[in-house]
MIMARFI-194276 format. One line per 2 residues: number of its first residue (from 1); their letters; for each residue x, y, z of N, C-alpha, C. Coordinates in steps of 0.05 Angstrom, whole numbers. Layout:
N
NUM	a	X Y Z X Y Z X Y Z | ...
END
This chain:
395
1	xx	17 -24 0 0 0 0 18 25 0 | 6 42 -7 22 71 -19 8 91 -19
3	xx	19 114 -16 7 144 -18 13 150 -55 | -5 164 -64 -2 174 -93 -13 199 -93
5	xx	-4 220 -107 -15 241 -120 -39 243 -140 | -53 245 -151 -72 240 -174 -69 281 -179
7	xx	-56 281 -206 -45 311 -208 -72 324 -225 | -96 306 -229 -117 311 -247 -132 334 -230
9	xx	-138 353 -235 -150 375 -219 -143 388 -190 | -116 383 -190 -98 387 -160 -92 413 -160
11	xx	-91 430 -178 -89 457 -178 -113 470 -173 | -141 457 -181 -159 470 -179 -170 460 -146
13	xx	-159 438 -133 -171 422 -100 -141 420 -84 | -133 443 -76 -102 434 -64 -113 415 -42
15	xx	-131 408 -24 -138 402 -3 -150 372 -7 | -137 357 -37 -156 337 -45 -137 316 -54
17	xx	-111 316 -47 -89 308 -76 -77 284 -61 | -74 264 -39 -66 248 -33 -85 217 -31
19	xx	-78 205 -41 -103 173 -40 -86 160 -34 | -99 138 -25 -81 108 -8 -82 92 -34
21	xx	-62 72 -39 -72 53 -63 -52 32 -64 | -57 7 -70 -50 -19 -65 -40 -16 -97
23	xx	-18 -45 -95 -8 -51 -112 -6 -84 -107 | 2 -104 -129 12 -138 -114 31 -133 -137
25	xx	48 -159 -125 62 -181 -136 60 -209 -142 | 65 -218 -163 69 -248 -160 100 -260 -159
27	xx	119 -239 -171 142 -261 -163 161 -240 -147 | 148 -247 -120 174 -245 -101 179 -217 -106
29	xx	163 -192 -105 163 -171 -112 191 -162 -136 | 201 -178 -148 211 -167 -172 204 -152 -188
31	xx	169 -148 -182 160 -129 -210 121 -127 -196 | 108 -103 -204 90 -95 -185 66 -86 -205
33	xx	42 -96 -200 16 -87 -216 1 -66 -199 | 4 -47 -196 -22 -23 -194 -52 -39 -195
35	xx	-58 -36 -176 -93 -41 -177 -107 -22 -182 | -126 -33 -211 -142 -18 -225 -154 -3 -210
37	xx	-164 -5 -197 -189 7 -180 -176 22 -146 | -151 33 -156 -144 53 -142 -159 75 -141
39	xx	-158 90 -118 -151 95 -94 -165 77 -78 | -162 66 -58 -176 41 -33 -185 60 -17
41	xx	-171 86 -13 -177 107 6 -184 118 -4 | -206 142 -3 -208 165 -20 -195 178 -1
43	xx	-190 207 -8 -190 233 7 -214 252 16 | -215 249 37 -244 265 44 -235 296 54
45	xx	-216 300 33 -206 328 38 -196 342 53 | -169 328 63 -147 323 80 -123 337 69
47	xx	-103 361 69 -74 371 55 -57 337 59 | -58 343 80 -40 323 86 -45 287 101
49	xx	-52 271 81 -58 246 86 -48 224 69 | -28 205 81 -6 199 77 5 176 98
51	xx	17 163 77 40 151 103 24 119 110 | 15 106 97 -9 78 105 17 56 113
53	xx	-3 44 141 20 24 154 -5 8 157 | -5 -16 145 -14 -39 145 -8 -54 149
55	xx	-32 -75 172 -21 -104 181 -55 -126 195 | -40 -146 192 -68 -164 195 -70 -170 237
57	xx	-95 -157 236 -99 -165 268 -109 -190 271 | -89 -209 284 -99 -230 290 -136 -240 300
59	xx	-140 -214 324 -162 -218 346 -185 -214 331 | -187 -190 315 -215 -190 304 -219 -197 275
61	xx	-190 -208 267 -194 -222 239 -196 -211 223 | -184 -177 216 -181 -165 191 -159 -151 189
63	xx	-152 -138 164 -131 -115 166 -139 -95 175 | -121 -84 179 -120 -54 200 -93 -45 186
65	xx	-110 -13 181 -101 10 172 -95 33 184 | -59 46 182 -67 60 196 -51 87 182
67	xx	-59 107 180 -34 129 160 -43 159 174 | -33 175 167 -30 203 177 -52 221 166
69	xx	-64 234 180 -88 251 177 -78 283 182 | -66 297 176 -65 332 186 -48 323 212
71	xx	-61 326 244 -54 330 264 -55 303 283 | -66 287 265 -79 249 279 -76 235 251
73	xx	-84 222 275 -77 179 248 -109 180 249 | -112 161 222 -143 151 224 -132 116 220
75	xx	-156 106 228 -157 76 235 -176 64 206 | -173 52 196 -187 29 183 -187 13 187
77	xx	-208 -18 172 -213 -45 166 -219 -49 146 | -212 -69 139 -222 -87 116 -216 -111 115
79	xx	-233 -135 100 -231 -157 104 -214 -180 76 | -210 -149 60 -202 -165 36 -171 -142 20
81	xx	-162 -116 30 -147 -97 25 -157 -83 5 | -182 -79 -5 -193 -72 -28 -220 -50 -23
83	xx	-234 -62 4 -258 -56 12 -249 -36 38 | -243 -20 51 -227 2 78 -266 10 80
85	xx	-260 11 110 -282 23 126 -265 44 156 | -274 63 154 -269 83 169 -265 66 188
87	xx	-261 68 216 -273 60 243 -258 86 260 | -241 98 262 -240 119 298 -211 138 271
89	xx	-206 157 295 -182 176 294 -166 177 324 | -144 176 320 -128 187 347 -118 210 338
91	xx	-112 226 367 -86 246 374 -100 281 363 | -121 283 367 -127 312 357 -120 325 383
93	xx	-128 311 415 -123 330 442 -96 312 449 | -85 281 437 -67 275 457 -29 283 437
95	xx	-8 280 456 9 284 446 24 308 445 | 46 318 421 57 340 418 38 353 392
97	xx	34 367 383 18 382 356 34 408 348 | 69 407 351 78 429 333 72 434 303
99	xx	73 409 289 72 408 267 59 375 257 | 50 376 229 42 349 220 52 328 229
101	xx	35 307 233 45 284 234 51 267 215 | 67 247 216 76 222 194 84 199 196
103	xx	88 188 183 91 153 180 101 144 208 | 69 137 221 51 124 244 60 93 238
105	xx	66 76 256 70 57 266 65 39 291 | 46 15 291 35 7 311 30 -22 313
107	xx	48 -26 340 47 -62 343 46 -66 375 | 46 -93 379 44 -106 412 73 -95 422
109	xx	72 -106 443 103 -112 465 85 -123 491 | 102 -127 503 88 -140 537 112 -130 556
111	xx	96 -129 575 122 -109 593 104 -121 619 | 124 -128 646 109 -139 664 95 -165 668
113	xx	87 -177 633 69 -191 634 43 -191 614 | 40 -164 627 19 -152 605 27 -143 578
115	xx	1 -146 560 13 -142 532 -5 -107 526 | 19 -94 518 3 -73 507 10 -57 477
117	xx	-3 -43 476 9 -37 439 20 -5 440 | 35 -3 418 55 22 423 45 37 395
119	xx	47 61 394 44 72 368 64 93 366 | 80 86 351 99 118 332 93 137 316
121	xx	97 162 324 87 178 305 102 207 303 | 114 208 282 146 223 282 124 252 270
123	xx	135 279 280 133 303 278 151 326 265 | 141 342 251 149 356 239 138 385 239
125	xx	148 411 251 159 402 267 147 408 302 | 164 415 318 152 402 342 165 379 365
127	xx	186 372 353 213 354 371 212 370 395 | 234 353 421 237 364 447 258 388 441
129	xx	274 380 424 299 396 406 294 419 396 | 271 423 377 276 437 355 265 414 324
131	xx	250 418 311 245 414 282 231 387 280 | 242 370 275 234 335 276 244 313 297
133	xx	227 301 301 225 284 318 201 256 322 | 208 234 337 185 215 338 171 216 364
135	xx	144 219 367 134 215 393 120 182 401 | 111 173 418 100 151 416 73 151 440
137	xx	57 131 439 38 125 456 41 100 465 | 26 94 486 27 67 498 -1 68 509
139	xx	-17 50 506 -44 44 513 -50 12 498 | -77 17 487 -96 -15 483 -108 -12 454
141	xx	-110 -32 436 -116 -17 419 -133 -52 408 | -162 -50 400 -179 -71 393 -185 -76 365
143	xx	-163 -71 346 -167 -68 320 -184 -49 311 | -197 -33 322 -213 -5 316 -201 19 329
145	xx	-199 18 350 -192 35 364 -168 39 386 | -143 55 386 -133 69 406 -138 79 431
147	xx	-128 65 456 -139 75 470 -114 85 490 | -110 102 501 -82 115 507 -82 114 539
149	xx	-59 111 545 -58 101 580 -46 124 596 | -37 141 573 -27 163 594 -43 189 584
151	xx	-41 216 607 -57 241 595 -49 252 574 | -79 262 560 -74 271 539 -57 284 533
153	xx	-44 308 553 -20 323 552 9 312 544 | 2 284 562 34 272 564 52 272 535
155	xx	66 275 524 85 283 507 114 271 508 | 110 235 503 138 213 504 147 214 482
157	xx	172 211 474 199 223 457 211 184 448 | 211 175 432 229 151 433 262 168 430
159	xx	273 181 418 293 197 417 295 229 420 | 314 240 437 314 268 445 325 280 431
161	xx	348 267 412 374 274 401 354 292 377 | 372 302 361 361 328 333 348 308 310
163	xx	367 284 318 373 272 284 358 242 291 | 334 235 295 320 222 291 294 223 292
165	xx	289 214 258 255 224 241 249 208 227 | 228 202 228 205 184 206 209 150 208
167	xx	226 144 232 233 118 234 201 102 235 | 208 78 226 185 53 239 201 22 243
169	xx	182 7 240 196 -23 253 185 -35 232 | 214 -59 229 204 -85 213 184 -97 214
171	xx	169 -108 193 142 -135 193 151 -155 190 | 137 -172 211 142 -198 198 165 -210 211
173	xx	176 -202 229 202 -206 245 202 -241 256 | 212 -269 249 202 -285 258 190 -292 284
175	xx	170 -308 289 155 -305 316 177 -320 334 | 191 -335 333 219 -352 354 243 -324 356
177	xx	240 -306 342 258 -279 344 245 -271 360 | 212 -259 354 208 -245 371 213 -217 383
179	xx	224 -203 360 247 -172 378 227 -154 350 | 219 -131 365 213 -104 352 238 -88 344
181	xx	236 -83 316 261 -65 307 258 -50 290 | 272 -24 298 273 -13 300 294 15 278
183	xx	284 29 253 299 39 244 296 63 237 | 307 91 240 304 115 241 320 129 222
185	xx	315 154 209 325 167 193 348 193 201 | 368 191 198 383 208 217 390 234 212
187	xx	373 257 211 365 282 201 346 290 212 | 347 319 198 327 333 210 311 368 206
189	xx	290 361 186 285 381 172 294 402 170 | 300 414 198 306 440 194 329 449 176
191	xx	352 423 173 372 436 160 381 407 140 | 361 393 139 378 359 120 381 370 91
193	xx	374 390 74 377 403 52 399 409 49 | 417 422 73 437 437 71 457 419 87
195	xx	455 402 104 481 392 113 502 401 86 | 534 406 105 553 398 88 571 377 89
197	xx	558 358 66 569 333 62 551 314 44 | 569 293 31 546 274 15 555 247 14
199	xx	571 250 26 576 218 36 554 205 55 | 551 223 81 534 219 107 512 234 99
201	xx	505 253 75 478 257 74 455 234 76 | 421 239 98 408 231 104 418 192 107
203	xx	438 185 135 446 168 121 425 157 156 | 425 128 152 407 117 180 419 107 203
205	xx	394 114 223 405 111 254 419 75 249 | 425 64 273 436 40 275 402 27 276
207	xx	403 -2 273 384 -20 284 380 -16 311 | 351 -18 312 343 -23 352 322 -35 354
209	xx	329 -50 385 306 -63 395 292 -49 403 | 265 -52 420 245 -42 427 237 -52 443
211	xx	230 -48 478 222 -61 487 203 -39 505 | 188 -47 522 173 -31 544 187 -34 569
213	xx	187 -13 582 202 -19 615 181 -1 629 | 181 -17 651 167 2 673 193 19 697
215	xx	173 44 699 185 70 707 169 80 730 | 189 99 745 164 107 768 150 125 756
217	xx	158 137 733 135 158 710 110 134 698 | 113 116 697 102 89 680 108 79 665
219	xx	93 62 647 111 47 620 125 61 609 | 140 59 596 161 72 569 177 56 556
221	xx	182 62 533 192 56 515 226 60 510 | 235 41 517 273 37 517 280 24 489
223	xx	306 35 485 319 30 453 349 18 455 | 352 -3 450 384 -13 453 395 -26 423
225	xx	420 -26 418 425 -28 385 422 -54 386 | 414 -73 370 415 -95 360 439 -115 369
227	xx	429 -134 372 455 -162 387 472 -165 358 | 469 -163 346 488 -168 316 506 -149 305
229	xx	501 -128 315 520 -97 314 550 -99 322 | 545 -132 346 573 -135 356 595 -154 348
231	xx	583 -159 325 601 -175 298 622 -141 287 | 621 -117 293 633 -92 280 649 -98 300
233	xx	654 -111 323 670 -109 342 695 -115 333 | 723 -102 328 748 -116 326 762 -117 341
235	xx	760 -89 367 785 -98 391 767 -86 413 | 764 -102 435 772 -81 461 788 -77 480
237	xx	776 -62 495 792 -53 525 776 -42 540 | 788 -48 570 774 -39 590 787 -14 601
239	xx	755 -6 607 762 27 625 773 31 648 | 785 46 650 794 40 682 785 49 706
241	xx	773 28 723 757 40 748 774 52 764 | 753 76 773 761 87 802 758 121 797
243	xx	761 138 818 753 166 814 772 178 788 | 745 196 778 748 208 749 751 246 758
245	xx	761 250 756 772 291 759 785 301 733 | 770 319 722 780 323 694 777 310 680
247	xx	795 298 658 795 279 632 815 252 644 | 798 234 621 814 207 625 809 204 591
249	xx	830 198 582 834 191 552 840 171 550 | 817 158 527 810 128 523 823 127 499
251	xx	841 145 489 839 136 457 867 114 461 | 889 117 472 909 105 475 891 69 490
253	xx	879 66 485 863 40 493 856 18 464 | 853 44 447 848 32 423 872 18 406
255	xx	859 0 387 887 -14 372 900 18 352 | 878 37 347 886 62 332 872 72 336
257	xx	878 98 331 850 127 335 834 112 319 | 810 124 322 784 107 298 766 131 302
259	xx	754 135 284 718 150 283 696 135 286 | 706 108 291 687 92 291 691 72 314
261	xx	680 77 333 687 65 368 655 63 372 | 656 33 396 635 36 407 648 42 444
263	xx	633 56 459 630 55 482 613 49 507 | 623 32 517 600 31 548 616 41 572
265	xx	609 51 585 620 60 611 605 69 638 | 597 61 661 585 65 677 595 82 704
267	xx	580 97 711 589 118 731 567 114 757 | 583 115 787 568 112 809 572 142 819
269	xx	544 150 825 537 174 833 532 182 857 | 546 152 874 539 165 907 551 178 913
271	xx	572 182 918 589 214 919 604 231 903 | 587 224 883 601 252 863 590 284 871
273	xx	618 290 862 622 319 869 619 336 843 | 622 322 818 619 338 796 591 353 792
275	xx	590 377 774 562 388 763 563 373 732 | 587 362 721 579 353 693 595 325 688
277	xx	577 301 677 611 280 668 599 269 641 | 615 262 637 603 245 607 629 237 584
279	xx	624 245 555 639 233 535 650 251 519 | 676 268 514 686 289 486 694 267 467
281	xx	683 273 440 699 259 417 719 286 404 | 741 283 402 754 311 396 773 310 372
283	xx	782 331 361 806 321 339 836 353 348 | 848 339 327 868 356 340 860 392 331
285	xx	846 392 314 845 425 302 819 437 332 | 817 425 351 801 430 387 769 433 373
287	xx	756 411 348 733 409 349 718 386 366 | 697 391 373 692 362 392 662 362 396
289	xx	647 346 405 621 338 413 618 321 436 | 618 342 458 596 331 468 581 307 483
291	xx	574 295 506 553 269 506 559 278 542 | 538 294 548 543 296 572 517 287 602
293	xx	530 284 619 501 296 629 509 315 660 | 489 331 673 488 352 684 472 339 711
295	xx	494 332 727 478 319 754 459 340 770 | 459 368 777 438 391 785 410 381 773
297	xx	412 389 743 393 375 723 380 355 721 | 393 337 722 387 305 724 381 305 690
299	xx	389 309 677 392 314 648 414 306 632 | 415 291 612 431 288 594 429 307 572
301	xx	455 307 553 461 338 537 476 310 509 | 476 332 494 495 331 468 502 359 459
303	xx	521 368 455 529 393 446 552 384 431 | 541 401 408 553 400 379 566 430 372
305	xx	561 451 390 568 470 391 596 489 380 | 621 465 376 654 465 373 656 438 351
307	xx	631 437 340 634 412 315 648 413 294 | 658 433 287 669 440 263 657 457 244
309	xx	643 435 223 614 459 205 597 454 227 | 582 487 233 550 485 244 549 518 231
311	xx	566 528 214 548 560 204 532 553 184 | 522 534 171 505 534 151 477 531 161
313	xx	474 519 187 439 529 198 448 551 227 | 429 564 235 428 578 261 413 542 278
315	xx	409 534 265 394 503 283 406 483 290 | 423 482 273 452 466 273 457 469 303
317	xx	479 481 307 491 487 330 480 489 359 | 491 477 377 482 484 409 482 461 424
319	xx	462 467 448 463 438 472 435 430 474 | 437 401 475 408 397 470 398 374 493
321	xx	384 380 516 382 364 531 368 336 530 | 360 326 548 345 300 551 338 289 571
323	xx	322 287 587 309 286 618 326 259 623 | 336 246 644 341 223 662 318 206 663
325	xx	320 185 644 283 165 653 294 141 667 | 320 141 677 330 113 703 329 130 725
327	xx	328 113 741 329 112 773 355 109 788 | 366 115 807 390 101 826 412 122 819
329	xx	432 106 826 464 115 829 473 115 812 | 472 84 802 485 79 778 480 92 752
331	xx	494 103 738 490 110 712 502 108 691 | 491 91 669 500 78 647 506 92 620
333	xx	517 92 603 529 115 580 536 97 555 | 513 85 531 528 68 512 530 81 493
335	xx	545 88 471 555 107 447 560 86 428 | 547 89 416 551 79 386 560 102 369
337	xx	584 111 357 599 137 346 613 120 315 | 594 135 296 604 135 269 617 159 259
339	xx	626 169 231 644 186 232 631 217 230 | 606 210 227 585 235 224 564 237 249
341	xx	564 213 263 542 212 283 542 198 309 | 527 201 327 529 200 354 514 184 362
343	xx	502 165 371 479 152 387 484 143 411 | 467 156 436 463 140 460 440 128 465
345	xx	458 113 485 429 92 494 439 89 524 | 428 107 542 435 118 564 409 102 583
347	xx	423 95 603 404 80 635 388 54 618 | 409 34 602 394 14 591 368 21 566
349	xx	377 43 551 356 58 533 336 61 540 | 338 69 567 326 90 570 317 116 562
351	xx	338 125 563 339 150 548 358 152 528 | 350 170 499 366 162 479 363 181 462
353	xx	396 196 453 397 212 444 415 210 407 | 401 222 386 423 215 363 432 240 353
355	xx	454 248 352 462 278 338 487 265 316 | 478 287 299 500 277 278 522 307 274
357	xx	547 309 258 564 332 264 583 323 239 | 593 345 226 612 354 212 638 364 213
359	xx	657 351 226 681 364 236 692 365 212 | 715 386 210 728 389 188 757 366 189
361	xx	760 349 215 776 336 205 768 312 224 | 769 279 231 758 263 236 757 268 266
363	xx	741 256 290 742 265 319 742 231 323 | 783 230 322 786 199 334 792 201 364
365	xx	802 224 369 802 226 405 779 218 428 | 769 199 436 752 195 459 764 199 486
367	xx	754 220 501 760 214 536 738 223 549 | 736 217 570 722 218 588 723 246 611
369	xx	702 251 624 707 279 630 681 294 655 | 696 300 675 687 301 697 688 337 711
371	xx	674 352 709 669 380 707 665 384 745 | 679 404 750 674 425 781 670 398 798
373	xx	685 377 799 690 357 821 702 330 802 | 685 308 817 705 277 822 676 265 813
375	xx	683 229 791 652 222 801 679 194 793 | 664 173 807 670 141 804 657 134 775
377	xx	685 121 768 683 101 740 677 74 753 | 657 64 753 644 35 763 658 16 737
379	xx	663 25 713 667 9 701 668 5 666 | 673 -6 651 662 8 619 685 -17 603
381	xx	675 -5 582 695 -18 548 689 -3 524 | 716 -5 517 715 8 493 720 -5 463
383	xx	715 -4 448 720 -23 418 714 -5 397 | 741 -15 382 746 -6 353 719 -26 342
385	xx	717 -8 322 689 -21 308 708 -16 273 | 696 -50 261 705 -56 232 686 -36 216
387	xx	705 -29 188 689 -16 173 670 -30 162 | 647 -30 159 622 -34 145 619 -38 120
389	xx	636 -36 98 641 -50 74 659 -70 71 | 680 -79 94 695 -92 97 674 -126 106
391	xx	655 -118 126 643 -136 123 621 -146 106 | 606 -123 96 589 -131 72 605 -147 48
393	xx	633 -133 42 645 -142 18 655 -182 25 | 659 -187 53 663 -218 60 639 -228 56
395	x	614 -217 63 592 -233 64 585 -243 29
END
């Protein structure tokens, strides 16, 4: 299923120009027939309606439809993908409403025990950031209807970071797998026209799981990279425990500088004295980014601020926070760092931030870094990560 234009009188109905419409295959999608009797959806005179995520509900025995309406998703059925019957709308009072919504996404998880269903729905704009972003829900949903577990106000983020938009999850994932996953677009309206670069132009977040955790806020939604990510692994080393004051430089840990490191490292916060600790990726011309968090705050940061290029947007540039959604002492810090981009997956993805950056020359320096006091290194590893054509080209 697909969104289409029909350009036949679109000048004369700007408010009329998007239809839903099916297409099949017979071999193995090598090659695709248009169904005559397109549109399946009409437009009942919607700018913006778009974006159809289709899937078969086991419980009430039909497909279910679900795509972007203006400011909400609308819900369908049908029993054959040909025949769509209205049934409900979400999200006109719940959620964020800076800007349109888009490619909506909606499946189970079980958390506790209980099974409940999640829905994605990335914004434009309207992020916690600035510009684009994904928000999500968590409630019950009976193949007609959405039904949402938190207040309408509430306003949950699967990522804080700038540079993650329009992501959804695989279909069809085998049922003995079992894992929701997870893939995001790593940009971000305000400035993905103009980045400078075309190698890393609009290039994608890593794979992620998906799971539900419970919080003393309530359910939520945690993101951790994929168990297979750790085949990029070529060397590690361990961090070294014990009190952190100032910098501790990890790069002499590595088999070579790299732009491409993964990190874990954990910090105990019973007597820290610092106001800031976290991660600089840096190069020698003193550009760097960032991965912090702000114990006053209880906030995690990325600041891209000393990235190298950031004059080509005023949006580009700055510090961009992210609330603390773990509990305790302990606090966990995983970095997945490619040569353009950043991803955390902070308190067990919990909270999770993706920023991407343009240094003018590579940022293979990693250290560690402990602001206006002392905090305990509980512990960590660091690994060179293989280039990514190196392994596609063995496979």
């Amino acid at each position: 299923m697909f969104t289409y234009h029909d350009p036949v009188g679109a000048e004369e109905n700007r408010n009329d120009y998007q239809y839903q419409a099916i297409a099949y295959s017979t071999d193995r999608g090598r090659t695709w027939t248009k169904y005559e009797g397109n549109p399946v959806v009409k437009n009942p005179g919607i700018k913006d309606f778009r974006d159809p995520n289709m899937f078969w509900h086991e419980l009430s025995q039909q497909w279910v439809l679900i795509f972007a309406a203006a400011d909400r998703v609308r819900f369908y059925n049908s029993p054959n993908l040909i025949d769509w019957t209205f049934t409900s709308e979400f999200g006109e009072h719940s959620g964020s409403h800076g800007g349109v919504w888009e490619c909506p996404d909606i499946f189970k998880l079980t958390v506790d025990g209980e099974e409940k269903w999640v829905m994605l729905l990335s914004i434009n704009p309207g992020g916690p950031n600035g510009g684009s972003a994904t928000q999500y829900f968590v409630g019950n949903f009976d193949g007609k209807t959405f039904t949402n577990d938190n207040p309408e106000e509430t306003s949950l983020w699967l990522d804080y970071g700038k540079d993650n938009y329009a992501g959804v999850t695989w279909s069809d994932v085998p049922k003995e797998d079992g894992r929701r996953i997870f893939l995001g677009w790593m940009s971000n309206w305000e400035y993905a026209n103009i980045v400078p670069t075309y190698a890393w132009r609009s290039a994608m977040t890593v794979p992620r799981t998906l799971e539900l955790v419970s919080t003393e806020d309530g359910v939520r939604l945690a993101s951790r990279p994929v168990k297979e990510l750790e085949v990029l692994r070529e060397s590690s080393a361990s961090v070294e425990v014990g009190a952190l004051e100032g910098s501790q430089d990890l790069t002499e840990l590595l088999n070579e500088p790299s732009a491409t490191v993964e990190l874990e490292v954990s910090f105990d916060l019973t007597e820290a004295t610092a106001s800031e600790i976290g991660v600089v990726l840096s190069n020698s011309l003193g550009e760097e980014v960032r991965i912090g968090y702000n114990l006053a705050d209880q906030e995690y940061y990325g600041d891209r601020s000393k990235a190298g290029k950031i004059d080509f947007s005023d949006e580009f540039p700055g510090r961009h926070p992210a609330p603390r959604i773990g509990e305790g002492n302990t606090l966990t810090m995983h970095l997945m760092v490619d040569v353009a981009s950043v991803e955390l997956f902070a308190d067990d993805g919990k909270t999770v931030m993706t920023e991407i950056f343009f240094p003018n020359e590579l940022l293979t320096q990693v250290s560690l870094f402990a602001e206006g006091g002392s905090v305990q290194v509980s512990g960590g590893e660091i690994y060179n990560l293989t280039d990514r054509s190196v392994i596609a080209n063995a496979e």
